[in-house]
Every structure is written in structure tokens, then in C-alpha cells.
One Martini backbone bead per residue (centre of mass of N, CA, C, O) as a GRO file, in nm:
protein
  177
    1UNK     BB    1   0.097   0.037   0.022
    2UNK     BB    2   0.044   0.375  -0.036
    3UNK     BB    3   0.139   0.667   0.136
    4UNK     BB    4   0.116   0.877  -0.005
    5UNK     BB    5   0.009   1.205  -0.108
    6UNK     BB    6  -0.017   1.115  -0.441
    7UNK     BB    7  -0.192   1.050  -0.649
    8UNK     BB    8  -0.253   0.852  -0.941
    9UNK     BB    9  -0.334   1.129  -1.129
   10UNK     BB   10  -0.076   1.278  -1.076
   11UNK     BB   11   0.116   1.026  -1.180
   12UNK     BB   12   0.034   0.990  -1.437
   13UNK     BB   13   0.045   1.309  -1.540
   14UNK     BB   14   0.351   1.309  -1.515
   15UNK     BB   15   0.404   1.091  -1.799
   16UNK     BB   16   0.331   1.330  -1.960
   17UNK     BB   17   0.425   1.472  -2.160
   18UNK     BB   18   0.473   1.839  -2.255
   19UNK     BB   19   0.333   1.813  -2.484
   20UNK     BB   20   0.149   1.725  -2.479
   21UNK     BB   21  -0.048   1.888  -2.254
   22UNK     BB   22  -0.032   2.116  -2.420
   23UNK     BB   23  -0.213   2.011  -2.690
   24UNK     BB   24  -0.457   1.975  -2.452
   25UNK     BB   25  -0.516   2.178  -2.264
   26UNK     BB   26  -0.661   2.357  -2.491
   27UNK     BB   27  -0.873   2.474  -2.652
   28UNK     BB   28  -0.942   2.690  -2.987
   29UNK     BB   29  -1.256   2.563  -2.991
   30UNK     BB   30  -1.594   2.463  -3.058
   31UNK     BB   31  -1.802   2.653  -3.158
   32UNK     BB   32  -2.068   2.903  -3.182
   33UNK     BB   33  -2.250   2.681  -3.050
   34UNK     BB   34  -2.115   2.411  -2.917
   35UNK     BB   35  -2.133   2.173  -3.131
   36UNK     BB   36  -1.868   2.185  -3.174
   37UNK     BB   37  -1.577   2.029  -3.177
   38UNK     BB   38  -1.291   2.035  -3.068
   39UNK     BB   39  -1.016   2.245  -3.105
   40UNK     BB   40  -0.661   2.198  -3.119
   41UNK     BB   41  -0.322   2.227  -3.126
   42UNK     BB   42  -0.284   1.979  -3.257
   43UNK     BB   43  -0.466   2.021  -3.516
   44UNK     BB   44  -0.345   2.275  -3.603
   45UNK     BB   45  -0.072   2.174  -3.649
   46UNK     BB   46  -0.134   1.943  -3.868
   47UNK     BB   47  -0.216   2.168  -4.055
   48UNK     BB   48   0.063   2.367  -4.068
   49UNK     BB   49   0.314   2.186  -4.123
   50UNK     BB   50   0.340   2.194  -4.397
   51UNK     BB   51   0.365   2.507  -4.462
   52UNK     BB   52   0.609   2.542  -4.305
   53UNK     BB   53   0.804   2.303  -4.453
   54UNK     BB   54   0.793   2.464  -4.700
   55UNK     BB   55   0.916   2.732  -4.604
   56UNK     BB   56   1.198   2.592  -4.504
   57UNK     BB   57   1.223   2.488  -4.838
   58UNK     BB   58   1.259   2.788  -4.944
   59UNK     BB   59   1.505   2.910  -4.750
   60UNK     BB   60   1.704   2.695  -4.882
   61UNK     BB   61   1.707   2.808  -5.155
   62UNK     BB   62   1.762   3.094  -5.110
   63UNK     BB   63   2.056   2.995  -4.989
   64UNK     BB   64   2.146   2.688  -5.150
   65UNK     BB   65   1.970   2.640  -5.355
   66UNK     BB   66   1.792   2.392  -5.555
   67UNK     BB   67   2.021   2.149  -5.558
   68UNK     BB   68   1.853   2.021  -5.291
   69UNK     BB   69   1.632   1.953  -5.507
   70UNK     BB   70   1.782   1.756  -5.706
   71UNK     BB   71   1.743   1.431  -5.811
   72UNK     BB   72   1.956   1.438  -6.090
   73UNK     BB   73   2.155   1.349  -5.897
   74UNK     BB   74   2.366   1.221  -5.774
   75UNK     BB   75   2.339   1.009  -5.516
   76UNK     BB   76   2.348   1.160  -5.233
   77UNK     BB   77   2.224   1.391  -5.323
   78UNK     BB   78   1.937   1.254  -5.399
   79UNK     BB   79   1.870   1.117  -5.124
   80UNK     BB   80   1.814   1.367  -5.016
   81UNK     BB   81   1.613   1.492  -5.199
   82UNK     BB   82   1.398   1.270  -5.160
   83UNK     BB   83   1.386   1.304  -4.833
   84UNK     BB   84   1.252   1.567  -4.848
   85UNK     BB   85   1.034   1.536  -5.019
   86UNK     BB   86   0.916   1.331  -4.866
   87UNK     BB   87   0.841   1.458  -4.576
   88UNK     BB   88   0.675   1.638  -4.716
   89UNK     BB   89   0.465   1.464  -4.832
   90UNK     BB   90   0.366   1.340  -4.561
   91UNK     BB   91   0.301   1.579  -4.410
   92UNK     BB   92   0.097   1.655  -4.577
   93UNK     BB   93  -0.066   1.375  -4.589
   94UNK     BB   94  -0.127   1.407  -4.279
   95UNK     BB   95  -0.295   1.703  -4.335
   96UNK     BB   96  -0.488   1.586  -4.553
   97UNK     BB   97  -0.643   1.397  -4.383
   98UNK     BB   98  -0.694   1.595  -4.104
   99UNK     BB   99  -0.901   1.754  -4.271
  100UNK     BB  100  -1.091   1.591  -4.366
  101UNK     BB  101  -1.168   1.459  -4.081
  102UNK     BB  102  -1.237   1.700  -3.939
  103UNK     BB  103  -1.472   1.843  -4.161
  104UNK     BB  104  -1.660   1.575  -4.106
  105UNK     BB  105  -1.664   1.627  -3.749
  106UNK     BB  106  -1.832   1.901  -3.808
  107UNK     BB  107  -2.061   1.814  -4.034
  108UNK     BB  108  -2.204   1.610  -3.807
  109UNK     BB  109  -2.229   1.775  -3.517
  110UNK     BB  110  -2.486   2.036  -3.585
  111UNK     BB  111  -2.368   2.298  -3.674
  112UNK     BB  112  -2.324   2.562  -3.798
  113UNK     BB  113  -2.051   2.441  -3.936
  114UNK     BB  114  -2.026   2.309  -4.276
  115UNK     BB  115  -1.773   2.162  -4.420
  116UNK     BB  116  -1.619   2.090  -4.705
  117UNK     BB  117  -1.347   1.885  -4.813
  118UNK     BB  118  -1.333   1.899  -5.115
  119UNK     BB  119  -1.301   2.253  -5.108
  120UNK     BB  120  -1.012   2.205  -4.993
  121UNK     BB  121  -0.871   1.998  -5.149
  122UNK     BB  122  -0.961   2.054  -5.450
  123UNK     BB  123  -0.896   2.317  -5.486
  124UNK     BB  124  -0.566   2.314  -5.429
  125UNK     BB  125  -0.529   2.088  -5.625
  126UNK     BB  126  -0.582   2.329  -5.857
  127UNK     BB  127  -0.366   2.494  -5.793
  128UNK     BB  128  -0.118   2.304  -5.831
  129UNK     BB  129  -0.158   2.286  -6.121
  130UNK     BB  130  -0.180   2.583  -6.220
  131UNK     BB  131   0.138   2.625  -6.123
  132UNK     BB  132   0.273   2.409  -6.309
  133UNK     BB  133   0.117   2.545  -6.604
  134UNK     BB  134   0.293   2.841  -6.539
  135UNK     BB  135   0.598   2.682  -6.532
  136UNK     BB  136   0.546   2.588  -6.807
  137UNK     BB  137   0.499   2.853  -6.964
  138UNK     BB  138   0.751   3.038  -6.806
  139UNK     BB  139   0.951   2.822  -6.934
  140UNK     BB  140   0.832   2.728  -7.257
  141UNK     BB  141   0.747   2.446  -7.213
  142UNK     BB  142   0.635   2.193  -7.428
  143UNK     BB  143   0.352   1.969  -7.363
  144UNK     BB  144   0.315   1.647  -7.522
  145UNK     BB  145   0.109   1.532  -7.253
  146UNK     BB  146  -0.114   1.659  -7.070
  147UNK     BB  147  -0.267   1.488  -6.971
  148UNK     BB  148  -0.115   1.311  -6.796
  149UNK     BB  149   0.063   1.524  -6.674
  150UNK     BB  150  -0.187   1.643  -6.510
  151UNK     BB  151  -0.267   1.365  -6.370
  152UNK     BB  152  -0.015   1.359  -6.204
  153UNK     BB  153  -0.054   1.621  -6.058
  154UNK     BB  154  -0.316   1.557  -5.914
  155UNK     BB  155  -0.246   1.334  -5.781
  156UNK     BB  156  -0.031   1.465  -5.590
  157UNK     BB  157  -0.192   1.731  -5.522
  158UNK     BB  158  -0.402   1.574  -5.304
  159UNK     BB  159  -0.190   1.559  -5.061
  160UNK     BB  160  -0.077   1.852  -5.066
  161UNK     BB  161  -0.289   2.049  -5.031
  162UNK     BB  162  -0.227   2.108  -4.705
  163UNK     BB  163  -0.052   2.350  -4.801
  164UNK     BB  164  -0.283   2.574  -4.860
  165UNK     BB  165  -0.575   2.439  -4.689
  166UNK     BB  166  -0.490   2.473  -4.393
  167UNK     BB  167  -0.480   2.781  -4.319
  168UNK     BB  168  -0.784   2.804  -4.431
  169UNK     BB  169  -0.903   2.596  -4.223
  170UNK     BB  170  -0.807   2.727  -3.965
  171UNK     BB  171  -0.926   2.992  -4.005
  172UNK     BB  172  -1.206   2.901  -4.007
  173UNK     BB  173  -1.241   2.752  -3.796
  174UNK     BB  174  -1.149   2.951  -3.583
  175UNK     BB  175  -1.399   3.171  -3.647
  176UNK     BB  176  -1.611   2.915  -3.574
  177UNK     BB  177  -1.521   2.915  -3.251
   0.00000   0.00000   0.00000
């Protein structure tokens, strides 16, 4: 038997790490009816990380040029290169999971706001195609087999897309909560 006077509630929450409690601390708002599910900062995380993690392979582009990002080049450089643009997919890709899953349990909670996740990740990804079709133009490469090139582009671009669509669903969250 312990006898300690510290609760077993006490010596549990002890051993969650300090970034658990962080996340989980506090909601950054539950809907303004109060029907809408909370947003915590895990999830606001979750949803900005795709965008931070290209801002700083932006920041590095700028520093170090794009010779970082060249798959096309000798094994060293190449395998960093597609390690980085992995990280990159990945995170994206669980980001735009994370939008789409949240968005749909905003629109079942029977809340004022019911998001459509198709509007958020459809539009980023026909924009990122979009950009893709003004790189090859202000390139000036003409694209020789357009179909299959815009729906390979369109294929990646759709986990990519909370690249775009998380800042936009996270501002219209929290606006809504």
C-alpha cells in the first residue's frame, strides 16, 4: 500500500510529456454554438505543418539554391534530395488526411458551420496544378502529352494540398469556433 499523499491522477499526468499537456491543454475553440467538436492546438499543429516545412525548404532554396531539392543528380545529393521532398509528401499527406477527417467531424456535429472537405482539398489541388501549368508556360517547355502530365500532377497534388487548403481551414476553425 502507498501512502504517499500524491493521487495516482497525479503520478499518471506526470508522465505524459510536456508537449502532450501543451496540446491537449486547452481547446482553441469547440464552434459557436457549441455543437462544433474542439480544435486543440494538436490539430491546428497537424494542419499548419505541411506549410511551415515548405516555408523552410523555401528559406533554403533561397539560401543554398535549389541544387538541394535536384533528384536528378548523383546518389549523395539525390538521396538527400528525395528524402526531403519525402518528409515533405508525408507530411502534407498527413495533413491533408487530418483536414479532411476534421472537416468531416464538424459537418456531422450538427453545428452552424459544416465545412466541405472536397472544397478544401479540391481547390488547393487544382491550384497546385495550376501552378505546375504556369511553371511550364513561363518555362516556355511545351508539354507534349498534357492529359496524363496535368492528372499525374493532379494524383500528387491532392495530398499535397493542405500545403494551401490548412492555413485556409484553420483560419475559417477558428473564426468558426
Amino acid at each position: 500500500m502507498d501512502n504517499s499523499r500524491e493521487s495516482n491522477a497525479a503520478r499518471i499526468d506526470r508522465t505524459d510529456s510536456w508537449a502532450d499537456r501543451w496540446a491537449d491543454a486547452e481547446a482553441l475553440g469547440t464552434g459557436g454554438d457549441g455543437r462544433s467538436p474542439p480544435f486543440y492546438r494538436r490539430d491546428a499543429l497537424s494542419l499548419l505543418a505541411p506549410t511551415a516545412l515548405a516555408i523552410v525548404y523555401g528559406l533554403v532554396v533561397l539560401v543554398a539554391g535549389g541544387g538541394v531539392f535536384a533528384t536528378g543528380q548523383p546518389l549523395p545529393g539525390a538521396g538527400v534530395a528525395f528524402g526531403l521532398l519525402g518528409a515533405l509528401f508525408a507530411v502534407a499527406a498527413h495533413g491533408t488526411l487530418r483536414l479532411y477527417d476534421d472537416a468531416r467531424t464538424v459537418a456531422r456535429a450538427a453545428g452552424d458551420w459544416r465545412p466541405n472537405p472536397w472544397l478544401y482539398v479540391a481547390n488547393a489541388a487544382l491550384l497546385l496544378v495550376g501552378l505546375q501549368a504556369v511553371r511550364f508556360a513561363v518555362a516556355g517547355q511545351p508539354v507534349s502529352a498534357p492529359v496524363p502530365t496535368y492528372a499525374g500532377t493532379l494524383v500528387v497534388a491532392l495530398p499535397l494540398s493542405s500545403l494551401v487548403a490548412g492555413p485556409v481551414y484553420v483560419a475559417q476553425r477558428y473564426r468558426h469556433a
